[in-house]
C-alpha positions in Angstrom: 85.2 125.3 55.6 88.5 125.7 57.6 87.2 127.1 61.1 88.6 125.2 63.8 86.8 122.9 65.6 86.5 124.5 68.6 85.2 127.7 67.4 82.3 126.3 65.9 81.8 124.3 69.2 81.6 127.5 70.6 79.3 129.1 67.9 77.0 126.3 68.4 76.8 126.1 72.0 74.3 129.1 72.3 70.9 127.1 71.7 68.5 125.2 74.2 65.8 123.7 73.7 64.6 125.3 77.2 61.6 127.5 77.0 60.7 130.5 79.4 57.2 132.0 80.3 57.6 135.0 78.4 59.5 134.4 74.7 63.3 136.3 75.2 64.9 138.7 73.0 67.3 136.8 70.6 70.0 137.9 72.6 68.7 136.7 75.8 67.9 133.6 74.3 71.5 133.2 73.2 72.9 133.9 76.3 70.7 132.7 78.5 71.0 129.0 76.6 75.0 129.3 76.3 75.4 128.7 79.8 72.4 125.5 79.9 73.9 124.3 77.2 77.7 124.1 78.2 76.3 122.6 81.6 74.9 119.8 79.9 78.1 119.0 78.1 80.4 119.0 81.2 77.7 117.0 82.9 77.6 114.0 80.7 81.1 114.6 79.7 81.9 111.3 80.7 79.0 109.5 78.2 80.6 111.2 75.5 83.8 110.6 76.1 82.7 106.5 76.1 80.2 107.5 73.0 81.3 110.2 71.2 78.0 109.8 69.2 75.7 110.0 71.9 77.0 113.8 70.6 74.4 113.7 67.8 71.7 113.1 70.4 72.4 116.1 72.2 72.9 118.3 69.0 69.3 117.5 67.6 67.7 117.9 70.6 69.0 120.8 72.6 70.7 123.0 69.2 68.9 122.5 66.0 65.5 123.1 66.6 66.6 126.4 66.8 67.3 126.6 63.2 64.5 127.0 60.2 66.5 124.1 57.8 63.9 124.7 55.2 65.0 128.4 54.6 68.3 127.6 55.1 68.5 125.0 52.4 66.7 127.4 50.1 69.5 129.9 50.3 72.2 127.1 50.2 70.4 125.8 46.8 69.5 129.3 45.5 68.1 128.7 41.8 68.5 125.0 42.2 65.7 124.8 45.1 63.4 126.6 42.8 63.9 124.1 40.0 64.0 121.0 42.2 60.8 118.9 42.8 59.3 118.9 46.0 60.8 115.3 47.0 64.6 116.6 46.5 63.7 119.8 48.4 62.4 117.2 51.6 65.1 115.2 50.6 68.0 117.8 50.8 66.8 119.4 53.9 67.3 116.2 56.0 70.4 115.2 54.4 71.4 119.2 55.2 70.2 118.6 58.7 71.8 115.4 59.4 75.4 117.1 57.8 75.2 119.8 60.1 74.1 117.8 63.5 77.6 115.5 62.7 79.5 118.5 61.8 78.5 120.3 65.0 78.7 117.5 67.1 82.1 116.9 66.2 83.2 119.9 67.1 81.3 120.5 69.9 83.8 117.2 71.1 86.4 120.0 71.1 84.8 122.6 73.0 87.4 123.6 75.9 85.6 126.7 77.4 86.9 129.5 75.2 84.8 132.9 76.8 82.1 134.3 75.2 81.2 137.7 75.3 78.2 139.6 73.8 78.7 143.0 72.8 75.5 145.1 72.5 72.8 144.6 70.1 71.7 147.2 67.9 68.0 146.4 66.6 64.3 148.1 66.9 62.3 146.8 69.3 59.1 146.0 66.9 62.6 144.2 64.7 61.5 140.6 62.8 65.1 139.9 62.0 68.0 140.7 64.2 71.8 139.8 64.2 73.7 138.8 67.6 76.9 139.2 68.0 79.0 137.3 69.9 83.2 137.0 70.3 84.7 134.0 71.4 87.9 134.7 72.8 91.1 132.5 72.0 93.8 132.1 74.6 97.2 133.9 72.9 95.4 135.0 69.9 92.2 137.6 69.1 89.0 136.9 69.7 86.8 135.5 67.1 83.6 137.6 65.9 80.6 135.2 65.7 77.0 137.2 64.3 73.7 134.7 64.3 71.2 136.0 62.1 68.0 135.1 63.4 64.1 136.0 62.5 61.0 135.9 64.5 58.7 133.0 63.1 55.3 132.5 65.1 56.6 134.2 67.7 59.8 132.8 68.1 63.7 133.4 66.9 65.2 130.9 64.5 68.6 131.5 62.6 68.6 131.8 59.7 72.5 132.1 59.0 76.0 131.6 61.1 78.7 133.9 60.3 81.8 133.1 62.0 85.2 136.1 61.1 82.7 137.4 58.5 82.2 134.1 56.6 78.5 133.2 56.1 77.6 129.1 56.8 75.1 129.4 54.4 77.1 131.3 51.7 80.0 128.8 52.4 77.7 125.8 51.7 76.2 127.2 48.9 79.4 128.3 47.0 80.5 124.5 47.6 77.0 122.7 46.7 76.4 124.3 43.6 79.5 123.5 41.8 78.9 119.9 42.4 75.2 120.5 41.4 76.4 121.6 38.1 79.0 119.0 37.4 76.7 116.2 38.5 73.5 117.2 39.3 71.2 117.8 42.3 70.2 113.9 42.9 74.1 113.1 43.1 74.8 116.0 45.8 71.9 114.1 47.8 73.4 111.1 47.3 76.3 112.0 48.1 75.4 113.9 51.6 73.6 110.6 52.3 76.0 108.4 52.2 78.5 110.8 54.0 76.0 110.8 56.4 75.7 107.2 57.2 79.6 107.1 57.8 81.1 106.5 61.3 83.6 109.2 62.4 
């Protein structure tokens, strides 16, 4: 994936682990957790910048339990999650999680306050899956269109997929995996996200 950095800090800034009363839309969940979320990053802005890992921390607390990894990883493996046994499929999703907490933290180290606007959203009100978009706009350049596909599970959003200048996260990963799946097989992509995962930035 070649995005920059700070767009997918951006992208990733729109989840909080903050709950309401009343469940929001997905759209007022997404904006209403940009602005907690970019507060919390200025505010311990000096902890990071002494422990840039204290990142991860804030990633898998506040950001990813907003995501459903187990469907995520299903699309990302297509045909090779059906195949796999029940221990790869546990052990892929953590090593999937864990990828994408260093990944975002790392780029959430970048963030510089780009703006973020929300154009409308177009979706039924009885909707169980909804896109939001988003455009994060880029001093000197165009803005960047960001969509979160999301879908209501026991009452609450979860994405499902990122799209960031119409390239799908999950298609992006899955292009990627597979062809190391075939070459060397599922066990040596889990390996190999493991130990990528226990390396120090």
């Amino acid at each position: 994936m070649h995005y920059s950095t700070k767009i997918i800090a951006a992208a990733l800034l729109l989840f909080n682990s903050a709950w309401v009363l009343a469940a929001p839309s997905a759209q007022e969940l997404v904006q209403q957790t940009a602005d907690r979320m970019i507060a919390a990053i200025k505010s311990e802005r000096a902890v990071i910048n002494e422990n840039p890992e204290h990142l991860y921390a804030l990633v898998d607390e506040i950001i990813l339990p907003h995501f459903d990894f187990e469907r995520m990883s299903s699309w990302v493996l297509g045909k090779h999650w059906r195949a796999a046994t029940p221990e790869q499929r546990t052990h892929f999703t953590q090593e999937f999680r864990t990828l994408l907490v260093r990944t975002y933290a790392t780029a959430m180290g970048e963030y510089s306050d780009q703006k973020i606007t929300y154009p409308p959203m177009k979706a039924a009100p009885d909707a169980t899956e909804v896109t939001v978009r988003s455009e994060i706009e880029q001093p000197g350049g165009p803005s960047i269109p960001i969509n979160y596909n999301l879908f209501l599970k026991n009452g609450n959003w979860k994405v499902q997929d990122v799209v960031i200048d119409n390239t799908s996260l999950v298609a992006n990963y899955r292009s990627s995996f597979s062809s190391e799946i075939r070459r060397d097989g599922l066990d040596a992509l889990i390996d190999k996200l493991a130990a990528r995962n226990q390396q120090k930035n």
